[in-house]
C-alpha positions as CSV (number, residue, x, y, z in Angstrom):
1,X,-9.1,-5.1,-14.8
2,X,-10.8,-8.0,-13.3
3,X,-12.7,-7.5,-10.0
4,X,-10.0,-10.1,-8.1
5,X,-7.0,-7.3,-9.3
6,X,-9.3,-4.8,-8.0
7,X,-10.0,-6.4,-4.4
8,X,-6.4,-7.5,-4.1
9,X,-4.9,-4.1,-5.0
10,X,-7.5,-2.1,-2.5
11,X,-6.0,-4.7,0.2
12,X,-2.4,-3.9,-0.7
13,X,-3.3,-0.4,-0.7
14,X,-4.7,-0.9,2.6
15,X,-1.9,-2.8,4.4
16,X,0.5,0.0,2.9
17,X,-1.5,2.6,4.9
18,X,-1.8,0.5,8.1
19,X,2.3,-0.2,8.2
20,X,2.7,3.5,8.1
21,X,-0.2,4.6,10.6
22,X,1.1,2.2,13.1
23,X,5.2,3.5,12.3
24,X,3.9,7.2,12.7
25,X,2.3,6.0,15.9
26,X,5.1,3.9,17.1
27,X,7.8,6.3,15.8
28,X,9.6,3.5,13.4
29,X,10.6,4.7,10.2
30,X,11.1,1.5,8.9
31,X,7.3,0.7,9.4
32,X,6.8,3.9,7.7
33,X,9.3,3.3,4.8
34,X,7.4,0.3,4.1
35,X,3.6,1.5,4.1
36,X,5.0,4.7,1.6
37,X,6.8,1.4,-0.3
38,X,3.4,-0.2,-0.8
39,X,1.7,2.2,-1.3
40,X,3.5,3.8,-4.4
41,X,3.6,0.2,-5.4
42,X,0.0,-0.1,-6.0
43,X,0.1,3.1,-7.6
44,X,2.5,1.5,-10.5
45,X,0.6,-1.6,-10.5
46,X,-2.8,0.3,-11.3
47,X,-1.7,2.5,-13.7
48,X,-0.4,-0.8,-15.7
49,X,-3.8,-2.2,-15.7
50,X,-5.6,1.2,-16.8
């Protein structure tokens, strides 16, 4: 895997993480729904690459 895959999945992963710290804090589930959703995302995409 190339170091640009790399950085960009470790931003996705991030993002995913921040949605659902922020819909935990607020109390949205939708926010929280989407973070999880990106989240296992990256997990698929890495495990293609590997």
């Amino acid at each position: 895997m190339s170091i640009a895959k790399k950085i960009a999945h470790k931003a996705e992963a991030v993002k995913g993480g921040a949605k659902k710290t922020v819909g935990r804090v607020t109390g949205s589930r939708r926010l929280q729904a989407e973070g999880r959703g990106g989240q296992a995302k990256l997990g698929v995409m890495f495990r293609c690459y590997v």
